[in-house]
C-alpha positions as CSV (number, residue, x, y, z in Angstrom):
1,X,0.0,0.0,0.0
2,X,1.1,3.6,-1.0
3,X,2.7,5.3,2.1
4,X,0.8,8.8,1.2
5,X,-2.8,6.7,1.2
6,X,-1.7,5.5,4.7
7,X,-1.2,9.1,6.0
8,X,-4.1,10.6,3.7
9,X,-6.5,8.2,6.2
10,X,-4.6,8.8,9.7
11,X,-7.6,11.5,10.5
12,X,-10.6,8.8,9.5
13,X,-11.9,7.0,12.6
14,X,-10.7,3.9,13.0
15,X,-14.3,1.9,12.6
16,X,-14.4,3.7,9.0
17,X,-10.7,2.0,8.0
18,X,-12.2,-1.6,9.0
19,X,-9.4,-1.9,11.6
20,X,-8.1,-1.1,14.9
21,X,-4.5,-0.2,16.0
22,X,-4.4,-0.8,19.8
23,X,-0.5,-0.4,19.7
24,X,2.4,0.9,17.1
25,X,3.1,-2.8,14.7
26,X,0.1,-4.8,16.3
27,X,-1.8,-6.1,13.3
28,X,-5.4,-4.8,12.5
29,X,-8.4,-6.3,13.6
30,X,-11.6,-6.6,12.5
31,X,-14.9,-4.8,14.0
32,X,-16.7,-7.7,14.9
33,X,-13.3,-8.8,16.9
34,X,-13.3,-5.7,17.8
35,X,-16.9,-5.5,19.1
36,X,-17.1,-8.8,20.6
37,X,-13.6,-8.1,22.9
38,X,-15.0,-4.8,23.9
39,X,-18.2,-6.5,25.3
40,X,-16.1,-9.1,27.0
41,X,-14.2,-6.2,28.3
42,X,-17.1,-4.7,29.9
43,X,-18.6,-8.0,31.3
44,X,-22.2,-7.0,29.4
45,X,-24.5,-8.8,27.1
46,X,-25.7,-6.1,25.6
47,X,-23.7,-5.1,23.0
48,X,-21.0,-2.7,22.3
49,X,-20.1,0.0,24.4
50,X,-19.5,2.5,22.1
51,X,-22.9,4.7,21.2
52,X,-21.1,5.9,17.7
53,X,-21.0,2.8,16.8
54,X,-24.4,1.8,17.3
55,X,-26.5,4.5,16.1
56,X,-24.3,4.5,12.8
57,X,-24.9,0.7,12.8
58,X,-21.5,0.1,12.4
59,X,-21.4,-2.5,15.6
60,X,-21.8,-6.0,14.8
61,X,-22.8,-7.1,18.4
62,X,-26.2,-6.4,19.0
63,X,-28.6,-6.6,22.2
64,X,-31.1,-8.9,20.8
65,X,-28.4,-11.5,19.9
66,X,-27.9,-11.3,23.7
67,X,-31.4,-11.7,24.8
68,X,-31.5,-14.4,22.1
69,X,-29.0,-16.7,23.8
70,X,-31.0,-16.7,26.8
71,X,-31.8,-20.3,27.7
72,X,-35.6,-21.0,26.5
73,X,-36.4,-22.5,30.2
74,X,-35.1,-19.3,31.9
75,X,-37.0,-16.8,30.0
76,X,-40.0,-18.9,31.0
77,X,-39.1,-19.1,34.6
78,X,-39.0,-14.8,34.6
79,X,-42.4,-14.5,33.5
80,X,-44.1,-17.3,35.3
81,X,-42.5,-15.3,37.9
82,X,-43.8,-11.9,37.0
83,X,-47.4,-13.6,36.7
84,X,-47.2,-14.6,40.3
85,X,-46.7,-11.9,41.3
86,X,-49.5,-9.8,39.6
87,X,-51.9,-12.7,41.3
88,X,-50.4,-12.2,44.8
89,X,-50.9,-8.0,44.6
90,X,-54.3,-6.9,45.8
91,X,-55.8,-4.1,44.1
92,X,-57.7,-1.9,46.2
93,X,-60.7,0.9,45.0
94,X,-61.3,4.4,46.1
95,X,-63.8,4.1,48.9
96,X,-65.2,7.9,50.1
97,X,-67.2,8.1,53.2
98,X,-70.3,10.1,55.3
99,X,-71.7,10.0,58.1
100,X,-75.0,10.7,60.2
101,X,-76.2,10.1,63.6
102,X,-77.5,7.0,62.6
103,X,-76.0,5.5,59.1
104,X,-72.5,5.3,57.5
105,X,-72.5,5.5,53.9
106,X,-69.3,4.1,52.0
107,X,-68.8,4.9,47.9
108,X,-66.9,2.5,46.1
109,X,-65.2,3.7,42.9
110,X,-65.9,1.2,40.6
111,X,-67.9,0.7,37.4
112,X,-69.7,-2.5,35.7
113,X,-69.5,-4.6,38.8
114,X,-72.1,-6.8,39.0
115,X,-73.0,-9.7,42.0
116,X,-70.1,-8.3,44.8
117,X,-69.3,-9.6,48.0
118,X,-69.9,-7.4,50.8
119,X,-70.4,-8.5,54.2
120,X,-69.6,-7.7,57.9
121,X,-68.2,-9.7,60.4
122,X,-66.8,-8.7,63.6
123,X,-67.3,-5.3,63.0
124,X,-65.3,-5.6,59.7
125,X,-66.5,-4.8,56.6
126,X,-65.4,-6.8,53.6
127,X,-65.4,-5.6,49.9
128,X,-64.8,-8.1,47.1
129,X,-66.1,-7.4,43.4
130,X,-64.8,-7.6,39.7
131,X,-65.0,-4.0,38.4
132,X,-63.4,-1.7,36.3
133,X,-61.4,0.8,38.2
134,X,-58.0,2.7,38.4
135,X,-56.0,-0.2,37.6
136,X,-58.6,-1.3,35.2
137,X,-60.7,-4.1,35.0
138,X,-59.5,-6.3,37.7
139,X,-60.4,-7.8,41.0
140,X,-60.6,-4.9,43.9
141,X,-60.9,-5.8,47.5
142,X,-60.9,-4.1,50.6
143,X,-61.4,-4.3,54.3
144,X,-62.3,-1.4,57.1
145,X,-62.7,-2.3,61.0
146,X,-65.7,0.5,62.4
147,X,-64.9,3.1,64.5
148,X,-67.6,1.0,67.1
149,X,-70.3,-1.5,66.8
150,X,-72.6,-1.3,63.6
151,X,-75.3,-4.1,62.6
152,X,-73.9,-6.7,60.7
153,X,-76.3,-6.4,57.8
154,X,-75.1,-3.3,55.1
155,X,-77.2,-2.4,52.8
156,X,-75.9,-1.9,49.2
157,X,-77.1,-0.6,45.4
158,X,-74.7,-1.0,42.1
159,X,-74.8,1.8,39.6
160,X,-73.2,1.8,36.0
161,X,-70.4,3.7,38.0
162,X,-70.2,3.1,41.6
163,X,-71.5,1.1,44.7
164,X,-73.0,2.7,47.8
165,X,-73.0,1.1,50.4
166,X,-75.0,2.3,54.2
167,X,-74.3,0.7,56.8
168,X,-76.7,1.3,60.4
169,X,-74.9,2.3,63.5
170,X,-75.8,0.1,66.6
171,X,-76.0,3.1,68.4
172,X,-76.8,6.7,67.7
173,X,-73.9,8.7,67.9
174,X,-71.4,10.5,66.0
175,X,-68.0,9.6,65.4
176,X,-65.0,11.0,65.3
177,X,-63.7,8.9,62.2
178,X,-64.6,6.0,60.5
179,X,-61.8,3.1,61.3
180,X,-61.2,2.0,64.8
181,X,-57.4,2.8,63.6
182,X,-56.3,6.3,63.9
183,X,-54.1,6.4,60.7
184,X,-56.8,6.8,58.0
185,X,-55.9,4.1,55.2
186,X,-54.8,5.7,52.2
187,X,-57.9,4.2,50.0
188,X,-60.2,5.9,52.3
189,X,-61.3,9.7,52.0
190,X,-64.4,11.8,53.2
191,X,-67.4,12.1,50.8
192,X,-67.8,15.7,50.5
193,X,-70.9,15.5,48.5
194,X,-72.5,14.0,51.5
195,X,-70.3,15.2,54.3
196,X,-72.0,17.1,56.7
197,X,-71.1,18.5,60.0
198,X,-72.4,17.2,63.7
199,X,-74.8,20.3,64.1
200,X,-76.0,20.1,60.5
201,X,-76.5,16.4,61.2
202,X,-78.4,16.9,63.9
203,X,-80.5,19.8,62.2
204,X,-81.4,17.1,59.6
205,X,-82.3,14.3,62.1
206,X,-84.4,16.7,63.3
207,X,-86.3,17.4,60.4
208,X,-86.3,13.7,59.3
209,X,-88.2,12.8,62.9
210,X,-90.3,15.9,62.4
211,X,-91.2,14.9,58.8
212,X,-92.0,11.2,60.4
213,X,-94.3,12.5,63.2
214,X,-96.5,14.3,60.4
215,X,-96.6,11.2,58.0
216,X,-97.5,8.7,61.2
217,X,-100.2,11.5,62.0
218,X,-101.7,11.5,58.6
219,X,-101.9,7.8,57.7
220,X,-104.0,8.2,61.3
221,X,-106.2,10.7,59.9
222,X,-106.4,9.5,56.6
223,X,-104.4,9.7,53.1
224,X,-103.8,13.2,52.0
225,X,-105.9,12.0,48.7
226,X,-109.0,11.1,50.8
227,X,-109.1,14.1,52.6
228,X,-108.8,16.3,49.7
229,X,-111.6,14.4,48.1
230,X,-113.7,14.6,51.1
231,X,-112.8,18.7,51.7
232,X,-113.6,19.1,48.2
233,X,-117.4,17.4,48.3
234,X,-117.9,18.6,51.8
235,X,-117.1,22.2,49.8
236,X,-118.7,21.5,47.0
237,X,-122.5,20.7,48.8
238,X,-122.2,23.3,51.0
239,X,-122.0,26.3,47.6
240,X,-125.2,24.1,45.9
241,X,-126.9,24.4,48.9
242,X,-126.5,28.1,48.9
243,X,-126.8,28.6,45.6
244,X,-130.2,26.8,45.5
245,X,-130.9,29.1,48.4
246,X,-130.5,32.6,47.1
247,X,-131.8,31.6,43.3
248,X,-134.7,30.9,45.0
249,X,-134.9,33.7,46.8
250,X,-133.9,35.9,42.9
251,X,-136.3,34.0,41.0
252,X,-139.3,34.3,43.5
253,X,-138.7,38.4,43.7
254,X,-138.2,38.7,40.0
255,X,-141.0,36.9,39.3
256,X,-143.6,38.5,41.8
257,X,-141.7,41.9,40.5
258,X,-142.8,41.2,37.1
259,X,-146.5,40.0,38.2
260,X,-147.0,42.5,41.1
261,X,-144.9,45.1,40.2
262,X,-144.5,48.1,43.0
263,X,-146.9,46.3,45.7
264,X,-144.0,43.4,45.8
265,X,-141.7,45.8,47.7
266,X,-143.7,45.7,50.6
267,X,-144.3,42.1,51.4
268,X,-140.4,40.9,50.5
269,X,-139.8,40.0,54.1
270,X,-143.3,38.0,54.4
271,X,-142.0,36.1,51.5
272,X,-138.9,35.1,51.5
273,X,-137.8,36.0,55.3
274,X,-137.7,32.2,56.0
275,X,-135.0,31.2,53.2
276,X,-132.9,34.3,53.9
277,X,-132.3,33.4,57.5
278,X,-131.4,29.8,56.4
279,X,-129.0,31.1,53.8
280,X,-127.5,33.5,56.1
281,X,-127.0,31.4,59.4
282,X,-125.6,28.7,56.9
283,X,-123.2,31.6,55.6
284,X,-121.9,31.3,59.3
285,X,-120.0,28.2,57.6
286,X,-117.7,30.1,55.6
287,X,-116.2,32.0,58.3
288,X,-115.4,29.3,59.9
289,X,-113.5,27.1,57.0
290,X,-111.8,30.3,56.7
291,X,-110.2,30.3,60.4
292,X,-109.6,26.9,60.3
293,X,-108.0,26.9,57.3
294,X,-110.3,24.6,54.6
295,X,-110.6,27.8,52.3
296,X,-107.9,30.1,51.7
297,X,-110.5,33.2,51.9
298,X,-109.2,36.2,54.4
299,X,-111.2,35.9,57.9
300,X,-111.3,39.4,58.6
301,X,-113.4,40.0,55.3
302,X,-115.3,37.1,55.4
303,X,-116.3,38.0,58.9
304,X,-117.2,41.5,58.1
305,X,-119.5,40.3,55.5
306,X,-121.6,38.0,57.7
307,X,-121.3,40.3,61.1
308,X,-122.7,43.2,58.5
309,X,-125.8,41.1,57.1
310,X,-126.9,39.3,59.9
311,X,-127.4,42.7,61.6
312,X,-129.7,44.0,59.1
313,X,-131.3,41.0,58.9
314,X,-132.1,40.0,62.4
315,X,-131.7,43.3,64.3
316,X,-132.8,45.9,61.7
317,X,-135.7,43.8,60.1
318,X,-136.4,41.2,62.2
319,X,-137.1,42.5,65.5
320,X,-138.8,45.7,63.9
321,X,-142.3,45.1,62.4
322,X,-142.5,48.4,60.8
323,X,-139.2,48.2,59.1
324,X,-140.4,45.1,57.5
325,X,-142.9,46.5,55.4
326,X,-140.8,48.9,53.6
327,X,-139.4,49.0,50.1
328,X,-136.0,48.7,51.1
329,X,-136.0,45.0,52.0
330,X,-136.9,44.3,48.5
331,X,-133.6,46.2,47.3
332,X,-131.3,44.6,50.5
333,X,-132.3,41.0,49.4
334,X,-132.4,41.4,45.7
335,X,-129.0,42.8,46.2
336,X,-127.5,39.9,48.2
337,X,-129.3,37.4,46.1
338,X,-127.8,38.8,43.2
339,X,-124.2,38.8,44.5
340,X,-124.4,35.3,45.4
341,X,-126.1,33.6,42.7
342,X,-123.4,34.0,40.5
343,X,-120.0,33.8,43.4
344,X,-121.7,30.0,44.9
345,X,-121.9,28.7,41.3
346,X,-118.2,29.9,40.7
347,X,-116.6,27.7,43.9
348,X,-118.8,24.7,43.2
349,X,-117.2,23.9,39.7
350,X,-113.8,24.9,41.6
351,X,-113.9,22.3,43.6
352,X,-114.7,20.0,40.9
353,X,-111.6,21.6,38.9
354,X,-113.8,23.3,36.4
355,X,-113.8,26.6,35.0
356,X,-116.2,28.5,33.0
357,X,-114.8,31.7,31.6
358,X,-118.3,33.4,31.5
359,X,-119.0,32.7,35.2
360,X,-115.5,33.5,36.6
361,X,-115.8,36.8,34.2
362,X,-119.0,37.7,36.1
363,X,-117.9,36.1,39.3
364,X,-115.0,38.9,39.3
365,X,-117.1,41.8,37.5
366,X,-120.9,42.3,39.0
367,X,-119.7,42.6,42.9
368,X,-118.3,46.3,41.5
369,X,-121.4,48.0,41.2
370,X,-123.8,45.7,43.6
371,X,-121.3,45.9,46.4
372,X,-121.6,50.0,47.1
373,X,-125.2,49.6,45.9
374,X,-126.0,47.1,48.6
375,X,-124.0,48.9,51.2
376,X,-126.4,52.2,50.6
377,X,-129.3,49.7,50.9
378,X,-128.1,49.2,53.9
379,X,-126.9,52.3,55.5
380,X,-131.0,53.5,53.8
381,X,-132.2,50.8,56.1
382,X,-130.3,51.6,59.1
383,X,-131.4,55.3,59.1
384,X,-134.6,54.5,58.7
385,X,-134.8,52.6,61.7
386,X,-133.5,54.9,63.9
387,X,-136.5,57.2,64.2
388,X,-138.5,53.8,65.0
389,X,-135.7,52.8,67.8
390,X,-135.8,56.0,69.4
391,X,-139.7,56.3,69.5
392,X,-140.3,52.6,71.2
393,X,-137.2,52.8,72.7
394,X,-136.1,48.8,72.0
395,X,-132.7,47.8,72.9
396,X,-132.0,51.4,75.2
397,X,-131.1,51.2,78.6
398,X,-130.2,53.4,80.9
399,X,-126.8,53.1,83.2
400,X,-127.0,52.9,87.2
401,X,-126.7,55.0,89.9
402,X,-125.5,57.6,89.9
403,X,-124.8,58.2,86.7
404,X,-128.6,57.4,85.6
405,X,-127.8,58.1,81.8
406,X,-130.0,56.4,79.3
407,X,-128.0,54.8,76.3
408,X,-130.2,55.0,73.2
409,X,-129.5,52.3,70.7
410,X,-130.1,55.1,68.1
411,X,-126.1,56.0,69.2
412,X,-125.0,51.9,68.6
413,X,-126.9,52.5,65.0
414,X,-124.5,55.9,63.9
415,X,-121.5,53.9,65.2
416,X,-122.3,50.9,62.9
417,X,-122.7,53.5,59.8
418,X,-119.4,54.4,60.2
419,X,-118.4,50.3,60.3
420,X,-120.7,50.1,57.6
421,X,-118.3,51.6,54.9
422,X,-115.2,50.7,56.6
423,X,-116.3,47.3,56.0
424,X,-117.2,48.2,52.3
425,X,-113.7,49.5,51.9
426,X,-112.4,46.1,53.4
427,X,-114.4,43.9,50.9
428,X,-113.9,45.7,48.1
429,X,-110.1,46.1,48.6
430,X,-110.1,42.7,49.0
431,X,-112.1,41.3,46.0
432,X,-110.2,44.3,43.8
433,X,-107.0,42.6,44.4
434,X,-109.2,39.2,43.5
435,X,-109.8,40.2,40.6
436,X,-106.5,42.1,39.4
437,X,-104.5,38.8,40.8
438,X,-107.2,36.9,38.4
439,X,-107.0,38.7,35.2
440,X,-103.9,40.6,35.4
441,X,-101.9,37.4,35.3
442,X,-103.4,36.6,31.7
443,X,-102.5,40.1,30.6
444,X,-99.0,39.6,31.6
445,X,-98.6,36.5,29.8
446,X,-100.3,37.3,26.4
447,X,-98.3,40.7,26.6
């Protein structure tokens, strides 16, 4: 070989030329002698210890050739070995926990499980299940010793992604953790979505005892259905009675209006005196459901109404013959009769869950002029009694010695005038808002 091709190559590395010089006149070798005596060199089976020569896939020793001359019956021995020891490891879930006064309730983070073993025994609890979880889909297990004694029958429900499990305390008390350990195990965590603290607890226990009372108090009275069915026909009789009532009373004065014309004004009481004081004791009814709460209607206007009629009625005309005989009973009743012939009709399909939009128009509608009419009816009435109270002197007295005063009733009768329209400004602020709450609603809604 040319001298000048020997010293034109001295700067090439030494894998590129083939050969090797490991001293001055030692003969070349070649790379895989090379490659093999490094790797003896370094006591490995892996290959050459030169990266260069690796990546440029220059070495001839490779790691696979290694692995390769592995005996067959050791590489089988490693991995029944690795398999073992996948069996022995126990793979546990995440279990979250809550408490009350009463229950313990455990979630166990698994999915798809289906037919798990859960049981207690000596105040252990003891979780087995196939599932899928954090290490997959595997067999999970776990076991927690309580705090203190629980019954040894949980209670457990499988969803698509969990279980939940409650377990009943033996005795009704609040714990300070869940494991009779003090270390909490590192599975185990608080269920925040259910945690609660000792006072809220016992707020809720609370309400849960109250909330039994009332259900043990109304299977004894009855199921809320039947009593609504019974309030409702006990309801709906009591408006047909009264509404057969007063149209009794409207047809029988329209009728002998229209036969008799003027000369009916004067015998109105004679005639239908005996309905109207059914119609109006009976009306005694409503203030009552009222304060005892089977209607919603106000009792202070509800009251007003009957205190006000029943006055005229058995005070004004009843005890006074010559009131009784005057046209303004005719006007009074026809009044009333009106009023109510058209308001009993409306509650009695109400409690039948009806509604006729022609009745509840009117229902809502004619009580604004025949209201202040009837109420000057009245007040008419009244002031034409007074003269007859003061000249017979019925229902005066006069006080003891030594005062000696006498107390005409006259004086009761210009006190009542003035609770006259007070009451008409009660009822009629009352049905107003009625009415606006009734139709304003529907303006609001197609607006």
């Amino acid at each position: 070989m040319d001298s000048r091709q020997v010293r034109g190559n001295d700067n090439a590395p030494a894998h590129s030329r083939g050969v090797r010089s490991e001293r001055p006149g030692a003969a070349p070798r070649p790379l895989a002698h090379h490659c093999a005596g490094a790797a003896r060199e370094r006591g490995s089976s892996g290959g050459c210890g030169l990266p260069a020569l690796r990546s440029a896939g220059l070495c001839g020793l490779r790691r696979t050739s290694s692995s390769r001359a592995l005996p067959e019956t050791a590489r089988r021995s490693e991995a029944r070995r690795g398999s073992v020891v996948m069996e022995n490891q126990v793979l546990t879930p995440h279990v979250y926990w809550a408490q009350r006064h009463r229950e313990l309730y455990l979630r166990v983070e698994l999915s798809d499980v289906q037919n798990p073993a859960i049981s207690i025994t000596e105040n252990v609890l003891h979780f087995k299940a196939q599932g899928h979880g954090a290490k997959g889909d595997n067999v999970y297990e776990f076991h927690v010793e309580f705090l203190d004694l629980v019954k040894p029958e949980p209670v457990y429900k499988l969803t698509q992604r969990q279980v939940n499990i409650t377990v009943q305390k033996k005795v009704s008390q609040w714990w300070e953790r869940l494991t009779k350990q003090e270390k909490r195990p590192l599975f185990l965590a608080p269920d925040f979505d259910r945690w609660l603290d000792e006072s809220d607890a016992e707020m809720e226990l609370r309400a849960k005892e109250e909330e039994r009372l009332n259900k043990l108090r109304l299977e004894s009275q009855g199921s809320p259905e039947t009593l609504t069915s019974l309030k409702k026909g006990y309801l709906f009789m009591y408006n047909l009675v009264q509404f057969l009532g007063f149209s009794w009373i409207f047809v029988n004065m329209t009728v002998r209006f229209f036969i008799l014309g003027k000369e009916s004004f004067y015998d109105t009481f004679h005639t239908v005196a005996d309905m109207m004081y059914f119609c109006q004791m009976l009306a005694a009814v409503e203030s009552i459901n009222a304060a005892i709460g089977v209607t919603k209607t106000p009792v202070i206007p509800s009251l007003f109404q009957l205190l006000g009629r029943n006055f005229i009625l058995f005070i004004i005309f009843g005890t006074m013959e010559e009131m009784q005989n005057k046209a303004v009973v005719f006007f009074v009743f026809y009044i009333w009769s009106t009023v109510e012939i058209f308001r009993y009709p409306f509650y009695m399909l109400s409690c039948i869950d009806m509604d006729w939009k022609v009745l509840t128009w009117l229902r809502y509608t004619v009580w604004i002029p025949l209201y202040p009419m009837g109420c000057l009816a009245e007040a008419v009435s009244v002031i034409q009694s007074i003269p007859i109270f003061n000249e017979t002197g019925r229902f005066s007295f006069t006080l003891p010695y030594p005062v000696k005063i006498k107390v005409r009733f006259s004086f009761f009768l210009q006190i009542y005038l003035i609770l006259l329209f007070l009451g008409l400004y009660v009822n009629f602020r009352h049905l107003y808002k009625q009415r606006r709450r009734r139709f304003g609603q529907k303006k609001k809604k197609i607006h």
